[in-house]
C-alpha positions as CSV (number, residue, x, y, z in Angstrom):
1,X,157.4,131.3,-18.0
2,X,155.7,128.0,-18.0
3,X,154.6,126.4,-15.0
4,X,153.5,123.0,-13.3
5,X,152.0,122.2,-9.8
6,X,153.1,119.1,-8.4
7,X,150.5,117.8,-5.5
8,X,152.7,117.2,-2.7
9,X,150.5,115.8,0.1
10,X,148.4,113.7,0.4
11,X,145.9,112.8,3.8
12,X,144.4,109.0,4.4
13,X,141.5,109.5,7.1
14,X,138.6,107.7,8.0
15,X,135.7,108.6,6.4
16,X,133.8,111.5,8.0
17,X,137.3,112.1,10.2
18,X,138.6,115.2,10.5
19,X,142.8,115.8,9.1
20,X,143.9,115.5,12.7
21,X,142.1,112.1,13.7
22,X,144.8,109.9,15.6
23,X,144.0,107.4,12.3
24,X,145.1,109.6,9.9
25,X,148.3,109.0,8.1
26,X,149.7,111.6,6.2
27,X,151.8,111.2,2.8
28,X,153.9,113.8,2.0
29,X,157.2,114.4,-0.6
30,X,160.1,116.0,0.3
31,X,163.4,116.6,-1.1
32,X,167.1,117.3,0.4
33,X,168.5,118.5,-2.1
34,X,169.3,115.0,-3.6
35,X,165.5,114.5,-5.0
36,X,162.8,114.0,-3.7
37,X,161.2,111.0,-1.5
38,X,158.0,109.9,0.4
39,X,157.1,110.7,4.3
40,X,154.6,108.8,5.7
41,X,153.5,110.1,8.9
42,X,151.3,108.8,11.9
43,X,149.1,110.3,14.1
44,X,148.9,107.6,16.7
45,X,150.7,108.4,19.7
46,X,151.3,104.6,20.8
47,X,153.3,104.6,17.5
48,X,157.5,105.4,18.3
49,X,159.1,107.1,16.0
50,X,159.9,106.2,12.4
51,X,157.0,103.4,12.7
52,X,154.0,103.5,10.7
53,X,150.8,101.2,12.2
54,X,148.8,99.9,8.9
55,X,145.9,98.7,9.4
56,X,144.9,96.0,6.5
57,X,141.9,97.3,5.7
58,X,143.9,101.0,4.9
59,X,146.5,99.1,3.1
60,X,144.3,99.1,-0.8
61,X,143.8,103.0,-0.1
62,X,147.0,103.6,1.9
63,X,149.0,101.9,-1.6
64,X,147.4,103.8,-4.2
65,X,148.0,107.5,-2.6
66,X,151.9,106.2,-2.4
67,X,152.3,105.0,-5.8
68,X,150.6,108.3,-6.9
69,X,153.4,110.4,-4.3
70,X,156.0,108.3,-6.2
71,X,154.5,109.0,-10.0
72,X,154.8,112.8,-8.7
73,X,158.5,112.2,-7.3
74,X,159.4,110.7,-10.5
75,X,157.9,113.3,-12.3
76,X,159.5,116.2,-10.3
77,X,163.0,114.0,-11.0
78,X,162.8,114.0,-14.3
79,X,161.7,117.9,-14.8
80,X,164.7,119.0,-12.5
81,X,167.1,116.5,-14.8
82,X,165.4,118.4,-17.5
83,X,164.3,115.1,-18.9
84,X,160.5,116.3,-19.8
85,X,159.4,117.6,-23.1
């Protein structure tokens, strides 16, 4: 049986910060059943739910760990469509 690992998660903290720092924002995939998608989720609690506060400053680093959750998602897609060599 061959196998692949997918990373999943991925966790945007300050610096020195631990994983539960109210300015962490955590990037995870999931999937429904209908493939899979990116969560973004906060740890502020002044933010309501389904809102996401960016700071501009996070936004460079913030960006690159989403387009690398969608490369994975698009990956994942594929391999379930059987698509992948």
């Amino acid at each position: 049986m061959k196998l692949k690992v997918h990373p999943i998660a991925w966790m945007i903290r300050p610096e020195g910060a631990s994983m539960f720092d109210e300015r962490a924002i955590e990037i995870r995939l999931e999937d429904e059943a209908a493939g899979p998608f990116v969560v973004l989720k906060s740890q502020l609690d002044e933010v309501k739910p389904g809102e996401v506060s960016i700071d501009p400053s996070e936004w460079p680093t913030l960006r690159a760990a989403i387009d690398a959750a969608i490369k994975v998602a698009n990956e994942i897609e594929k391999d379930e469509k059987g698509t992948t060599p």
